[in-house]
VEXDREN-2710 file (C-alpha; in Angstrom, 1 decimal):
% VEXDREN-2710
k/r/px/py/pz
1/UNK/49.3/11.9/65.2
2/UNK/46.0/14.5/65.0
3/UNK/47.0/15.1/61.4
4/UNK/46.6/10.9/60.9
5/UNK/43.7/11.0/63.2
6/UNK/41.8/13.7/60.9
7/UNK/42.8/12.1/57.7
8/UNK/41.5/9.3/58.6
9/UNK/38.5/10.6/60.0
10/UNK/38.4/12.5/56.2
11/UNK/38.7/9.1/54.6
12/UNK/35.9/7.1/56.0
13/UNK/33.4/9.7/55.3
14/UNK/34.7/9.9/52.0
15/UNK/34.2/6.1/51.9
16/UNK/30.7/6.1/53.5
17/UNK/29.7/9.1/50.4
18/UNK/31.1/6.6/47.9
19/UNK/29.5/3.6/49.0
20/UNK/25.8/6.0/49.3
21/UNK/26.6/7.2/45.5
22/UNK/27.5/3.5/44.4
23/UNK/23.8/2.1/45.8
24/UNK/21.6/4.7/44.2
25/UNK/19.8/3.1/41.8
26/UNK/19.9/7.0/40.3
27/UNK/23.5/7.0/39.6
28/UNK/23.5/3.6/37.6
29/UNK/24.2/3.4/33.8
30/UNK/20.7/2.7/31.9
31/UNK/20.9/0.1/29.6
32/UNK/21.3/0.5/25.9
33/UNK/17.9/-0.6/24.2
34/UNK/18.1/-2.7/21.7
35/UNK/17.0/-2.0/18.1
36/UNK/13.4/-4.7/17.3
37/UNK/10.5/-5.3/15.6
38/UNK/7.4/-6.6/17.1
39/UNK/7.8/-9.5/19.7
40/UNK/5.0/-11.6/19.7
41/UNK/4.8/-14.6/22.3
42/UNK/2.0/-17.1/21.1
43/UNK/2.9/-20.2/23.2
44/UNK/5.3/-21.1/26.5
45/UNK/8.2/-22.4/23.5
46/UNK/8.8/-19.0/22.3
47/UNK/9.9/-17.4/24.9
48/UNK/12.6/-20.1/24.4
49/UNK/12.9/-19.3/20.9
50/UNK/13.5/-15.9/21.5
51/UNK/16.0/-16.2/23.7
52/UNK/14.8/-14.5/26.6
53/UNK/17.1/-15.0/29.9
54/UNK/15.0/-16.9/32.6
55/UNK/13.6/-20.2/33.0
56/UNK/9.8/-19.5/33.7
57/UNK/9.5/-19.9/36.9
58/UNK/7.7/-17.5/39.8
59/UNK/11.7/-17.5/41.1
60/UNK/13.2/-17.0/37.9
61/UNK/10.9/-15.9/35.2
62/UNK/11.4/-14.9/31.4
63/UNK/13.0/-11.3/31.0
64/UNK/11.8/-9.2/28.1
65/UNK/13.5/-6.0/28.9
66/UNK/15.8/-3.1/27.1
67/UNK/14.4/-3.4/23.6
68/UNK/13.5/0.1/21.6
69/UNK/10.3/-1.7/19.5
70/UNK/9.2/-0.2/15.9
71/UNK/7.1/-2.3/14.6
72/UNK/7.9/-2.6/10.7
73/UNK/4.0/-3.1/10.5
74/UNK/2.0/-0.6/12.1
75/UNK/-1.0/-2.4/12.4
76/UNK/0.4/-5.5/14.8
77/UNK/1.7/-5.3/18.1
78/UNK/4.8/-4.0/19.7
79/UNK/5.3/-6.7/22.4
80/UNK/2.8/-9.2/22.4
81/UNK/2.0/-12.4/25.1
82/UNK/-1.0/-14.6/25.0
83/UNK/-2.0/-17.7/25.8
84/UNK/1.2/-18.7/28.2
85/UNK/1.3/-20.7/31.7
86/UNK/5.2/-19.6/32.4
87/UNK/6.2/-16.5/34.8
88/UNK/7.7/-13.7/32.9
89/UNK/8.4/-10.0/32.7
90/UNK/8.3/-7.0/30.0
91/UNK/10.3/-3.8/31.8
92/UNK/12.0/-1.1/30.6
93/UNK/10.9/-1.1/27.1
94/UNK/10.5/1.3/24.8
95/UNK/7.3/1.2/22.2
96/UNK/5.9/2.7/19.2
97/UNK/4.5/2.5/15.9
98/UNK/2.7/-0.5/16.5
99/UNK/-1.6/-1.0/16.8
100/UNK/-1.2/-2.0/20.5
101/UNK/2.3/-0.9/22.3
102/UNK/2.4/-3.9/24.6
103/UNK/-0.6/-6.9/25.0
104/UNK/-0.7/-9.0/27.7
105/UNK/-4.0/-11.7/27.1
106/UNK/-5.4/-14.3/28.2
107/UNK/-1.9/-15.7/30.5
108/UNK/-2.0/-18.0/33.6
109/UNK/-2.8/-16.4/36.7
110/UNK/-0.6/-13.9/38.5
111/UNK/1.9/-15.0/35.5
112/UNK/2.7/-11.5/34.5
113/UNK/4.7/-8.2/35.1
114/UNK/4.8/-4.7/33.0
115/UNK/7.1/-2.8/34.4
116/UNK/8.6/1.0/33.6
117/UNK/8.2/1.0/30.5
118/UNK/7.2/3.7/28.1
119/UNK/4.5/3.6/25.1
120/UNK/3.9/6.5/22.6
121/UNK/1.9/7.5/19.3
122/UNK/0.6/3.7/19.3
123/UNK/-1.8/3.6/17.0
124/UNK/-4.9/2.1/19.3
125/UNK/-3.9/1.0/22.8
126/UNK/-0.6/1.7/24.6
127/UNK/-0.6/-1.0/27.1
128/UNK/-3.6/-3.3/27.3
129/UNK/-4.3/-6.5/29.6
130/UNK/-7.2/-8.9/28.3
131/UNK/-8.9/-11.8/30.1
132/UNK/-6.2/-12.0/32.5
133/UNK/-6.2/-12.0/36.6
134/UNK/-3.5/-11.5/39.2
135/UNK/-1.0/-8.8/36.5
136/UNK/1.2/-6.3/38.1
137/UNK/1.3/-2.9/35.7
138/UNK/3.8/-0.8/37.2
139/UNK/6.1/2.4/36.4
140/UNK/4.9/2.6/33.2
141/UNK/4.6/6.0/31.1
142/UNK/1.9/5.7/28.7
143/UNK/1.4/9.1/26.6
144/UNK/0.3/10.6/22.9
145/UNK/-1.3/7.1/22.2
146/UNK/-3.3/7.8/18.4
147/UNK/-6.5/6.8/18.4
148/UNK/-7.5/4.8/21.4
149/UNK/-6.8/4.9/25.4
150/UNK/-3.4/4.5/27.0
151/UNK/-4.0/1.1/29.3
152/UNK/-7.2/-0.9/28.5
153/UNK/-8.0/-3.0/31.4
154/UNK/-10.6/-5.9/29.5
155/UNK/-12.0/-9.2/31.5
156/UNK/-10.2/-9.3/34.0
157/UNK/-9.8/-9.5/37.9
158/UNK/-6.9/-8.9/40.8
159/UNK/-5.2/-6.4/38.1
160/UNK/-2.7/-3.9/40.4
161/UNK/-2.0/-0.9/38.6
162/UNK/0.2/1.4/40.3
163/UNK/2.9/4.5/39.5
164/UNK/1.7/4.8/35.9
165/UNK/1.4/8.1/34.2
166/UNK/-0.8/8.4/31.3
167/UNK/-1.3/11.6/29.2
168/UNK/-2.0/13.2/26.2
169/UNK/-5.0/10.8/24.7
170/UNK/-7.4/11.4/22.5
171/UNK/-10.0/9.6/24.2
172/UNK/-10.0/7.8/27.7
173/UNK/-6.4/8.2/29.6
174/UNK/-7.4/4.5/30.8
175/UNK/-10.7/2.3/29.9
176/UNK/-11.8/-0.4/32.5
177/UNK/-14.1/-2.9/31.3
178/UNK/-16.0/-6.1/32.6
179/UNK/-13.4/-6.6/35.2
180/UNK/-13.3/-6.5/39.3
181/UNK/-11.4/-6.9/42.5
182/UNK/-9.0/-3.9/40.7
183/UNK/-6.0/-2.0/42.7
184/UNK/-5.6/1.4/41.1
185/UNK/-3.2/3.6/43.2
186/UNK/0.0/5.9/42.7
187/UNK/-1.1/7.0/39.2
188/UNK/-1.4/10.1/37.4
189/UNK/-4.2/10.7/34.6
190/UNK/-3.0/13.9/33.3
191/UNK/-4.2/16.0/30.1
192/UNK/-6.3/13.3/28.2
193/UNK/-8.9/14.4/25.9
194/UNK/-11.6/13.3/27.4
195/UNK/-12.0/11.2/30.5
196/UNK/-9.0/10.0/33.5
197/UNK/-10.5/6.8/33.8
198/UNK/-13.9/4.9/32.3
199/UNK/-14.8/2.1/34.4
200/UNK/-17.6/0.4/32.6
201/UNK/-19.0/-2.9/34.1
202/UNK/-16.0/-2.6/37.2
203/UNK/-16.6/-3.9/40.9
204/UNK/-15.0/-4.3/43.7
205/UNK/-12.5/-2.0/43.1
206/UNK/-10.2/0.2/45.1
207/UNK/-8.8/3.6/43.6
208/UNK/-6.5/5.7/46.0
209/UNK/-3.9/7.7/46.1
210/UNK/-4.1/8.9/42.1
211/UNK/-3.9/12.5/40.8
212/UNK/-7.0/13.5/38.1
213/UNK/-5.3/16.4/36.5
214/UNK/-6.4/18.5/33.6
215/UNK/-8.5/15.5/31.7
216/UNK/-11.2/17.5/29.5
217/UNK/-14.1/15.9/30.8
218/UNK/-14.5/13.8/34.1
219/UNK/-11.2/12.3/36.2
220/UNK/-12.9/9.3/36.8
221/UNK/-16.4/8.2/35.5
222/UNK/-18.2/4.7/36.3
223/UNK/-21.0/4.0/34.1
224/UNK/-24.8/2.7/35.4
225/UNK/-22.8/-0.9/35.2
226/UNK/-20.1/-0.5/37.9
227/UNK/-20.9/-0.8/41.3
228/UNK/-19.4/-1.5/44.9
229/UNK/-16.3/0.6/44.2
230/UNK/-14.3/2.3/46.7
231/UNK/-12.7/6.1/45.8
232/UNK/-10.9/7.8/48.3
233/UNK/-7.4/10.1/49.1
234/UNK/-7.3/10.9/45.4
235/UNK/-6.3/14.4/43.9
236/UNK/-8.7/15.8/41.6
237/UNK/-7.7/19.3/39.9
238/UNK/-9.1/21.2/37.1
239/UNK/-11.1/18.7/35.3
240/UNK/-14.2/19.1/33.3
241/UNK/-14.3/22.8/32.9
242/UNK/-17.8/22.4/31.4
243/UNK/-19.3/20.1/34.0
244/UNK/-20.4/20.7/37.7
245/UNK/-18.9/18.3/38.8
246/UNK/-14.8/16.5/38.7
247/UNK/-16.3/13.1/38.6
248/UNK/-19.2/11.1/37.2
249/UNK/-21.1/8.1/38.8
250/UNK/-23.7/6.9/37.0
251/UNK/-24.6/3.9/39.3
252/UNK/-24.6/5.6/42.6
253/UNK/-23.4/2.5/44.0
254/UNK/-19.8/3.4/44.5
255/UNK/-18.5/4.7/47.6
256/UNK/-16.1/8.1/47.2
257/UNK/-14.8/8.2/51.1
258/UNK/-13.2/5.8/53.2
259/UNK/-15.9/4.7/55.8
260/UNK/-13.3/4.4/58.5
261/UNK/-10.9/7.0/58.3
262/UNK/-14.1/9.4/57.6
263/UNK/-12.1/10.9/54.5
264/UNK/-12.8/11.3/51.0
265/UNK/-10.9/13.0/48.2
266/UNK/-9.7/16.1/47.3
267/UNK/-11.4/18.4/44.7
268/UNK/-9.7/21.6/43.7
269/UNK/-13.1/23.6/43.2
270/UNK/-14.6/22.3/46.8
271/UNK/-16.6/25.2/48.2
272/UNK/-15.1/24.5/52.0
273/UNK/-18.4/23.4/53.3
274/UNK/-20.2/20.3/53.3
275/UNK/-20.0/17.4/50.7
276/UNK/-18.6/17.2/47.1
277/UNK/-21.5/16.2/44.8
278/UNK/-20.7/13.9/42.1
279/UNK/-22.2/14.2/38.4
280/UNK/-24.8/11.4/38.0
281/UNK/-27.1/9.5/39.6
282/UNK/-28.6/11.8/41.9
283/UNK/-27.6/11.9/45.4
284/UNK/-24.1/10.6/45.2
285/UNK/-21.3/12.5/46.3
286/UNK/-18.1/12.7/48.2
287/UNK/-19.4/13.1/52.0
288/UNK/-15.5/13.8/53.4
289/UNK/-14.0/15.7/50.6
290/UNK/-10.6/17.1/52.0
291/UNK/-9.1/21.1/52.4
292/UNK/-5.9/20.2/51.0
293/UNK/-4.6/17.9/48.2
294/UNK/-3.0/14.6/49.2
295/UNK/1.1/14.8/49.7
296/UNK/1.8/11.6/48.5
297/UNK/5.2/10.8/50.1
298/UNK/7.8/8.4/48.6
299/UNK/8.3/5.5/49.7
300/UNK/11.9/5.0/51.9
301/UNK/13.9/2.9/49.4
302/UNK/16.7/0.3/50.1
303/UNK/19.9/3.3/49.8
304/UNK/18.9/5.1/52.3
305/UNK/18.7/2.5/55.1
306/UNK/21.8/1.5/53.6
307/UNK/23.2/4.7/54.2
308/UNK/21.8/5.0/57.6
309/UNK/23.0/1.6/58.7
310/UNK/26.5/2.0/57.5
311/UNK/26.8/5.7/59.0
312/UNK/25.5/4.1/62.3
313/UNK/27.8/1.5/62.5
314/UNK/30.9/4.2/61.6
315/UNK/29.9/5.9/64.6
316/UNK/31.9/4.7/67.0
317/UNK/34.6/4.8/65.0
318/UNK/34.6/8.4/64.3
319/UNK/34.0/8.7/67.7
320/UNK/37.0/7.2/68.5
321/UNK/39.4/9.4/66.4
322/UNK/37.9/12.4/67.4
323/UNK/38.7/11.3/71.3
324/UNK/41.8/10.7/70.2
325/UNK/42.4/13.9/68.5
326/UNK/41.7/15.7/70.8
END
């Protein structure tokens, strides 16, 4: 009877490992991509042209995922959506050889999702959002783009960008202009040319929790034209070797601290006393810079309380058996 007891005791933890491995997103098969050329969607009808599964709707919108995109024409775009009033989303894409990787312009409001995908050695923009308001970029690894920056942010407002990394450019890893009410957070700006981020003409804004690593000149720069911009529990390390300075505010009208919390950013070559001054307009600078660099945790995903409710559950069980066994 102990040797049932233990077995089974053997077999449901066996069961609860299985059922763990089965949840994680980490152990699932990735989808073959699919061989394409460019996808352009001009109009609401092409998405049903295309094929795309969905309906269009905020519940069930149009999919356009698991494609490996060369355009045949280098000078078009890889994925392309403008002018549509239907919900939809590009994820898990692969693009390059194409002028932009992925365009997103001039769509309904809070119509659109770009998420984890990945755009390379596109000849001007990786990923770029025009004259839009109320788009999600998310997960998306933007790197190695030609000629241009590696997300272009253009006319628009209520734009979350979040969990994009964005390297290797030639110019700007990301260019911000005309546009406001901006989430930037959970990023990484990493080994671009020039600047992190240009934010030319931005307000409103909030940029938190984003890592400024290694871009040649500033991590993040707002021109004389953006103002009323708040910076704060961002990493900045090693940028602008040449410069005083690991950020550049030419308005002096942007805040880099969180008024409430009394905290700023981090800054690799902080001295340990006082503020951080900021390039620029004279005067501005980073009142609450910080002694260590932010940790910024994961967040708990869905397998692990999962995992914690179904090992909670088993617990009287096991408790049982051992009683027995004993």
């Amino acid at each position: 009877m102990k040797k049932i007891n233990i077995y089974s005791l053997i077999c449901i933890v066996g069961f609860l490992f299985l059922l763990s491995s089965l949840n994680n997103p980490n152990t699932e098969l990735m989808a073959e991509l699919v061989d394409s050329d460019s996808i352009r969607i001009l109009s609401d009808a092409d998405f049903i042209t295309f094929g795309f599964p969905g309906t269009g709707t905020v519940e069930d919108p149009y999919i356009i995922e698991n494609f490996d995109v060369y355009s045949i024409d280098i000078n078009t775009e890889g994925i392309y959506v403008f002018n549509t009033t239907k919900y939809f989303v590009i994820q898990n894409n692969e693009v390059t050889h194409s002028f932009y990787g992925i365009l997103v312009q001039e769509v309904a409001p809070g119509t659109g999702k770009v998420l984890d995908n990945r755009c390379y050695a596109c000849k001007h923009d990786g990923l770029a959002v025009k004259e839009s308001s109320g788009i999600i970029v998310s997960g998306n690894v933007l790197e190695n783009i030609v000629s241009a920056t590696a997300l272009l942010v253009d006319q628009c407002s209520d734009i979350t960008i979040t969990s994009n990394v964005i390297s290797g450019c030639p110019i700007s890893g990301c260019g911000m202009y005309a546009c406001d009410n901006l989430t930037v957070y959970r990023n990484t700006f990493k080994d671009n040319v020039y600047k992190g981020i240009t934010a030319a003409s931005v307000y409103d804004s909030v940029f938190y929790e984003n890592v400024f690593e290694a871009n040649g000149e500033w991590g993040l720069e707002f021109t004389e034209t953006s103002e009323s911009n708040l910076v704060y529990h961002n990493n900045f390390i090693d940028n602008c070797p040449l410069f005083l300075a690991q950020a550049r505010d030419s308005s002096g009208n942007n805040i880099w601290y969180n008024e409430a919390l009394l905290k700023g950013n981090y800054w690799n070559d902080f001295s340990g006393s006082g503020p951080y001054a900021i390039d620029g307009h004279e005067g501005c600078c980073d009142l609450y810079p910080l002694a260590e660099p932010m940790n910024f945790d994961e967040e708990p995903d869905e397998t692990s309380f999962t995992y914690l409710l179904i090992t909670l559950l088993s617990l009287p069980i096991i408790y049982s058996i051992k009683r027995k066994s004993e």
